[in-house]
C-alpha positions as CSV (number, residue, x, y, z in Angstrom):
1,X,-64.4,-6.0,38.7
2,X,-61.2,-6.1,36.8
3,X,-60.0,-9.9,35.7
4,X,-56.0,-10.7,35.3
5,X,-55.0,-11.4,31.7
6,X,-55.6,-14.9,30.7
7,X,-51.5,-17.0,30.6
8,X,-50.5,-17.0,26.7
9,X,-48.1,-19.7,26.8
10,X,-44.8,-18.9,24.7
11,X,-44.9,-19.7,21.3
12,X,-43.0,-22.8,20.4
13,X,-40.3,-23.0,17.6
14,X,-41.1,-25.3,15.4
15,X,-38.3,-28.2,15.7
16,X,-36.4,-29.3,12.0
17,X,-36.6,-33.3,11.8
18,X,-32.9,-34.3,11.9
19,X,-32.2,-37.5,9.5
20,X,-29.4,-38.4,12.1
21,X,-28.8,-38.1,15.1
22,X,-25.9,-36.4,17.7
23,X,-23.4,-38.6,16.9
24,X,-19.9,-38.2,19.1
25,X,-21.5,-34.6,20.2
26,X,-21.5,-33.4,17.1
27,X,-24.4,-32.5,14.6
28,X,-25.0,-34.0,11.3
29,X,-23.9,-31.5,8.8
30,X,-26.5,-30.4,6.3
31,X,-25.9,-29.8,2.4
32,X,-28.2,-28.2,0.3
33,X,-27.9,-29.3,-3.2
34,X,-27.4,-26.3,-5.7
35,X,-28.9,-25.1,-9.0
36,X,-27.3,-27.7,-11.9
37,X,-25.1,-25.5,-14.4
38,X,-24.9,-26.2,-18.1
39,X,-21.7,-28.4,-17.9
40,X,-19.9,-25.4,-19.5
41,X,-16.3,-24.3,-17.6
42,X,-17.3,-22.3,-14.8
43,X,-20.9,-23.9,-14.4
44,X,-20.5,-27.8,-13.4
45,X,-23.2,-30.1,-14.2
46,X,-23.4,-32.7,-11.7
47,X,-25.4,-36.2,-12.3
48,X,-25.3,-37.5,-9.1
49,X,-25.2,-36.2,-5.3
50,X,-21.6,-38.1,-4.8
51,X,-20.6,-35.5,-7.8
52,X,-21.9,-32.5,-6.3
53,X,-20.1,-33.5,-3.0
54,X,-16.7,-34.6,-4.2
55,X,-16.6,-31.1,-6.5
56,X,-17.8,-29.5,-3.6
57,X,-15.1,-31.2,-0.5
58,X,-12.4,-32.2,-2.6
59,X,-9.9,-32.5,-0.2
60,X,-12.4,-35.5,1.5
61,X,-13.2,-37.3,-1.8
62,X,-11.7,-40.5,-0.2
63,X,-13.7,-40.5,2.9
64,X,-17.1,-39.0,1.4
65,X,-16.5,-42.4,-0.9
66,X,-16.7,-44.1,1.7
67,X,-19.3,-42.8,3.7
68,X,-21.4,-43.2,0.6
69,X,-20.7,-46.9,-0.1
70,X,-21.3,-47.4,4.0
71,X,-24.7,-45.5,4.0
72,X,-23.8,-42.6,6.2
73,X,-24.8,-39.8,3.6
74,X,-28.9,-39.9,3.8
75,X,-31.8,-37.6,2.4
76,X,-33.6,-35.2,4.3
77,X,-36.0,-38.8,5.0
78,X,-33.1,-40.6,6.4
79,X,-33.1,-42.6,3.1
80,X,-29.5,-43.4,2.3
81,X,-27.7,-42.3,-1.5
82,X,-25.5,-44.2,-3.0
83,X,-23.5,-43.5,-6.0
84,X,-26.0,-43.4,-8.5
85,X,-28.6,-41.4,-6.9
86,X,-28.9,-38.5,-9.4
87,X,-28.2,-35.2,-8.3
88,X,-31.9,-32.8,-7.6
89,X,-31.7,-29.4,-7.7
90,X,-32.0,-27.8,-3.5
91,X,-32.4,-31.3,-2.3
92,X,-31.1,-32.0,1.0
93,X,-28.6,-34.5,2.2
94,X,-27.0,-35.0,5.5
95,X,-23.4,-36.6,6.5
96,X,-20.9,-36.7,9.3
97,X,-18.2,-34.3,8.7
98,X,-14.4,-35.9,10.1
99,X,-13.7,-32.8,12.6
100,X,-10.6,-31.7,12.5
101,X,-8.2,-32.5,15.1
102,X,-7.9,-29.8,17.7
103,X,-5.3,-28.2,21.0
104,X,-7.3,-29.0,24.0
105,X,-8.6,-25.3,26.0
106,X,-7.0,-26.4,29.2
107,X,-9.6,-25.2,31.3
108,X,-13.0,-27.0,32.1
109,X,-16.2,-26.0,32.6
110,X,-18.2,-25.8,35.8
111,X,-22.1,-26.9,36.1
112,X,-24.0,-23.7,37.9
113,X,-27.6,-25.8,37.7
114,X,-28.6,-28.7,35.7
115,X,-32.8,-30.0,36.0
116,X,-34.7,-31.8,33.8
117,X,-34.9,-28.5,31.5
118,X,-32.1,-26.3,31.7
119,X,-28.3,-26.6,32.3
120,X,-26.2,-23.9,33.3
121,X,-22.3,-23.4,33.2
122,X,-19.4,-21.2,33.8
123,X,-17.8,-21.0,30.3
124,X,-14.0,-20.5,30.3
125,X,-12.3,-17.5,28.4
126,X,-10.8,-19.3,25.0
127,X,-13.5,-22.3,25.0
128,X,-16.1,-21.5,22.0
129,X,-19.9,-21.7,22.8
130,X,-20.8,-23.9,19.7
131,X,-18.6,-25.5,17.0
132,X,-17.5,-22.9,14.8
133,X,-15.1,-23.0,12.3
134,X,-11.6,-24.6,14.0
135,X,-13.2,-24.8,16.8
136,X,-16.0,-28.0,16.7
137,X,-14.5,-30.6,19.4
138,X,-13.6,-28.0,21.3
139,X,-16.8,-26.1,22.1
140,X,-18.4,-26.2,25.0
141,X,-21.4,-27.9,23.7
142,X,-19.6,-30.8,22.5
143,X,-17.9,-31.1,25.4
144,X,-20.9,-31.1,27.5
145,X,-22.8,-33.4,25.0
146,X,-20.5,-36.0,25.4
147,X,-19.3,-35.5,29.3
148,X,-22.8,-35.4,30.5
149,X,-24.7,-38.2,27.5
150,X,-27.1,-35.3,26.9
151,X,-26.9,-35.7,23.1
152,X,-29.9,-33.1,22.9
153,X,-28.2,-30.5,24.8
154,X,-28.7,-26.5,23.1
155,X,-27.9,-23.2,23.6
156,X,-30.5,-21.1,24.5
157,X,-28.2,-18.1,23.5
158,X,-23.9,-17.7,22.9
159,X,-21.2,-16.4,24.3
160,X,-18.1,-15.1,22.4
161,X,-15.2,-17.7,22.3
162,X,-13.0,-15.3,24.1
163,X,-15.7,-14.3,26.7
164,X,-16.3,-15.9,30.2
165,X,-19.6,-16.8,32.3
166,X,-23.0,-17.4,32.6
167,X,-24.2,-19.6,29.3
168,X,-28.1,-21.5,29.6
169,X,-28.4,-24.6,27.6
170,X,-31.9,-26.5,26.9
171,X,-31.7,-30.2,28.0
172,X,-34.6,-31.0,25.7
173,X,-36.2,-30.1,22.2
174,X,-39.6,-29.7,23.6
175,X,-38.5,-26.8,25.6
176,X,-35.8,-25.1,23.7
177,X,-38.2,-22.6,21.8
178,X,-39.6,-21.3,25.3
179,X,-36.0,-20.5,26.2
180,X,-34.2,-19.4,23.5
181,X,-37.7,-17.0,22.9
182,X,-36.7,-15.2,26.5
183,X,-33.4,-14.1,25.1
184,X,-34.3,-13.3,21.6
185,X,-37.2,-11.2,22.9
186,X,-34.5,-9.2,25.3
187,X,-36.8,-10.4,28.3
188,X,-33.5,-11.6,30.1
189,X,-31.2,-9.5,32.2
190,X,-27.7,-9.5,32.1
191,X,-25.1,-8.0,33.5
192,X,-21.1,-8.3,32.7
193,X,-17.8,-7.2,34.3
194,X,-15.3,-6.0,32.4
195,X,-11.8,-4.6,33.5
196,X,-10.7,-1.6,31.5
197,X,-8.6,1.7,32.3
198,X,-10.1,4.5,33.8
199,X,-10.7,8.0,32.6
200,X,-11.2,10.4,35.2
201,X,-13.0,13.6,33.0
202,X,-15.6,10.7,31.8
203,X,-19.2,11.0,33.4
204,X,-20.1,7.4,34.7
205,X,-22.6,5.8,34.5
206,X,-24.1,6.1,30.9
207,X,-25.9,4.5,28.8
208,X,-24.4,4.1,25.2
209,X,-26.1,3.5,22.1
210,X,-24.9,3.4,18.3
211,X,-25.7,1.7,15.4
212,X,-23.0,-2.1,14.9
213,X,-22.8,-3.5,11.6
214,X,-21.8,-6.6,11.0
215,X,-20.6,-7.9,7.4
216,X,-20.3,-12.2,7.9
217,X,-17.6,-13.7,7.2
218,X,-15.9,-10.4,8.7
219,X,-14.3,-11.0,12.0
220,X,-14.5,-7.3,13.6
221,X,-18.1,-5.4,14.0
222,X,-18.1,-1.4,13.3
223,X,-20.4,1.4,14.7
224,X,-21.8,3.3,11.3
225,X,-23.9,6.1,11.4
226,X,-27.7,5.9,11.6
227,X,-30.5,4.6,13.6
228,X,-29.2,3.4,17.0
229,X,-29.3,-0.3,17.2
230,X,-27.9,-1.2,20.5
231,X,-27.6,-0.1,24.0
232,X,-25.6,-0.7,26.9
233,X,-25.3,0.8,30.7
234,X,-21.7,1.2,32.0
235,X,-21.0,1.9,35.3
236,X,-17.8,2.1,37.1
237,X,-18.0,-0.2,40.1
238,X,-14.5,0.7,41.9
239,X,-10.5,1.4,41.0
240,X,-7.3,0.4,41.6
241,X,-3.5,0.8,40.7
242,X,-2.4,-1.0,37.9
243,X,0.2,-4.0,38.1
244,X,3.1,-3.3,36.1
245,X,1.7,-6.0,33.8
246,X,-1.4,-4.1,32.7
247,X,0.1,-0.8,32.5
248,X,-0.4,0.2,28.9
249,X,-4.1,-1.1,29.0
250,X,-4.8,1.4,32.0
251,X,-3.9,4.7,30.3
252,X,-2.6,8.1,31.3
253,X,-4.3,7.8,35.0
254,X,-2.0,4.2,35.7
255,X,-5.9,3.1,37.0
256,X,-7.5,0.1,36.3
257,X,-11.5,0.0,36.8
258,X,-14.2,-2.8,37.4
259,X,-16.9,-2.2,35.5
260,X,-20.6,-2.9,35.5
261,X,-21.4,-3.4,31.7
262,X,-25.7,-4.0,31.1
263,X,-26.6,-4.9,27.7
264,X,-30.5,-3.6,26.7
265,X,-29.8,-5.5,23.3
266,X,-27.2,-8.2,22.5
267,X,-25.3,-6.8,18.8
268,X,-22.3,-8.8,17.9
269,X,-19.2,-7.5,20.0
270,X,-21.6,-5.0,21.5
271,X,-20.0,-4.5,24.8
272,X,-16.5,-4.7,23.2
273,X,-16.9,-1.8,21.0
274,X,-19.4,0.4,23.3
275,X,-16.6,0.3,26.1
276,X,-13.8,1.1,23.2
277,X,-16.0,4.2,21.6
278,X,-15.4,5.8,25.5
279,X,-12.0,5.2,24.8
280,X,-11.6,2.2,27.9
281,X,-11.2,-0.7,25.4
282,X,-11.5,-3.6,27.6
283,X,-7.9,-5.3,29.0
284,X,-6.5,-7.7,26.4
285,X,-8.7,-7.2,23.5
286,X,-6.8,-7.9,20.4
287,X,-10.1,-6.8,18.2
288,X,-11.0,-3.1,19.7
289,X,-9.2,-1.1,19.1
290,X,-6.7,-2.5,16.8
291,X,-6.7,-5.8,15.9
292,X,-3.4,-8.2,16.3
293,X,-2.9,-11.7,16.1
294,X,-2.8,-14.2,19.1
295,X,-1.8,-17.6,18.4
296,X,-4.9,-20.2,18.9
297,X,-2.9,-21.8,21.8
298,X,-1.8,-18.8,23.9
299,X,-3.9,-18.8,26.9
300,X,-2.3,-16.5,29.0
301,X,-3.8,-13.3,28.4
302,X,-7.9,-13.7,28.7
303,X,-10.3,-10.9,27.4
304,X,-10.9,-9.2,30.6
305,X,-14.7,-9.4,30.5
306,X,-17.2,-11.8,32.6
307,X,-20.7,-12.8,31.9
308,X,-21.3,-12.6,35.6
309,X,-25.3,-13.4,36.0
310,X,-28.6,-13.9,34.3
311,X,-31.8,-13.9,35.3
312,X,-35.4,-13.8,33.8
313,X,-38.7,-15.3,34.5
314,X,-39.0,-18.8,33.9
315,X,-41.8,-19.1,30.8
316,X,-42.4,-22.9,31.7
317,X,-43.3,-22.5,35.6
318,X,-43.3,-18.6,35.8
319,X,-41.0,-18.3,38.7
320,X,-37.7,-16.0,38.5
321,X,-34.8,-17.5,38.2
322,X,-31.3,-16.1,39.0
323,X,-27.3,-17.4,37.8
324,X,-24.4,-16.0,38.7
325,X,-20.8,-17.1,38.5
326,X,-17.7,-16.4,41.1
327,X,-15.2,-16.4,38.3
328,X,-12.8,-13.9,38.7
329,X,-11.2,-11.7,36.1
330,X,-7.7,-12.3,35.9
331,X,-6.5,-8.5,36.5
332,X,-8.7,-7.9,38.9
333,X,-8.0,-10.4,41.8
């Protein structure tokens, strides 16, 4: 007689030990020391850590001074360096970084489920997932670190700054592996809504695949030749007349269309550029197909494209579990 598979449990990620803890929301920030050069011009030779880091942040020598002589720059032990602890080669040390100071994103976010495990929220269009670059207060982590006291709090996966939707959060270390696991094993379905014009000769739906590259430090993604890497279902869900407003984004047929975008992978900008190489670049992208400038506190023209709801099978109790937001897409309603 047959006998079910014995329950694996997931694998668990192992957690790094933090010298310090969420402080204000935010992470420690973690330095690792370099190789030591010959003291030559164009290979420094530092003999303490304060060296490395005042060479390295010059524009905060003042205040890492003064972190040092209060004891907020520590070792990967939590030991704290002062000025004279001599500089060692990929040794690790940990401070609080000033953040910068930031324009508000004037729209809030909206709890979908919180438990003892997992919180889920409706991310606003312009509000960054996780601090990034100029965007560190305002992030929606931060913001929910220090609005809900969950100093803990991590993303099981990201959304795109300029994105909307659907974004899972761990309240606790011991179960962030589990989680973030689902999503990096593609055992979670989502599905998007994008508005984008409509082309009347093209065959919907289909599934698109192509190979993405993405170089860091390089803002746009490109599809390259080669191996497919990604893969997304499109499917037209329904049309209408464009307001004058949105007129140049709807094309020759002066249609707009909802669309049902399913990602089978999750490729930087995937969705962005898979709706763009059918040539129905989605409503207000200023990266696909050309890329133009927005200022950082213009608000008033939102990537037309939704993470509207997510679902998997819980790896902790084993039930499914289903999230879905009501947010509506600005030229759509």
């Amino acid at each position: 007689m047959p006998t079910s598979a014995p329950h694996v449990p997931p694998r668990r990620r192992r957690i790094p030990f933090q010298p310090l803890p969420v402080r204000d929301g935010l992470n420690a920030t973690r330095v690792v020391l370099p190789e030591n050069g010959d003291g030559s011009e164009g290979s420094p030779r530092w003999e303490t850590v304060l060296d490395h880091l005042v060479h390295r942040f010059p524009d905060d020598e003042a205040r890492l001074r003064e972190k040092v002589a209060a004891g907020e720059v520590v070792d990967h032990l939590g030991r704290p360096v002062d000025a004279g602890t001599p500089f060692v080669r990929h040794a690790r040390v940990f401070l609080y970084r000033d953040p910068p100071v930031e324009t508000r994103v004037p729209f809030e976010i909206e709890i979908l489920h919180q438990d003892d495990d997992l919180l889920v929220v409706d991310k606003p269009h312009f509000l960054a997932s996780i601090p990034r670059g100029a965007f560190i207060a305002e992030s929606a982590l931060v913001r929910l670190r220090r609005d809900l006291d969950l100093p803990e709090l991590s993303p099981a996966h990201r959304l795109d700054r300029v994105t909307a939707g659907v974004l899972v959060l761990t309240v606790r270390p011991e179960v962030r592996g589990p989680y973030q696991t689902l999503f990096a094993e593609r055992r979670v379905t989502k599905v998007y809504e994008a508005v984008a014009g409509v082309d009347p000769g093209l065959g919907l739906p289909r599934v698109v695949r192509s190979r993405i590259h993405k170089e860091r430090g390089v803002m746009r993604a490109f599809e390259v030749p080669g191996e497919p890497n990604s893969e997304s279902l499109v499917e037209l869900v329904a049309t209408r007349e464009a307001a004058p407003g949105a007129r140049d984004g709807a094309g020759p047929s002066g249609q707009l269309g909802l669309y049902r975008l399913t990602p089978h992978t999750g490729k930087t900008h995937q969705l962005r550029l898979h709706m763009n190489s059918l040539g129905l670049p989605i409503l207000h992208d200023n990266f696909y197909p050309t890329f133009y400038d927005v200022r950082p506190d213009d608000f008033s023209r939102p990537l037309q494209l939704v993470s509207r709801s997510i679902e998997f099978v819980d790896p902790l109790s084993g039930r499914p579990r289903r999230f879905e937001t009501t947010r509506p897409l600005q030229e759509w309603t």
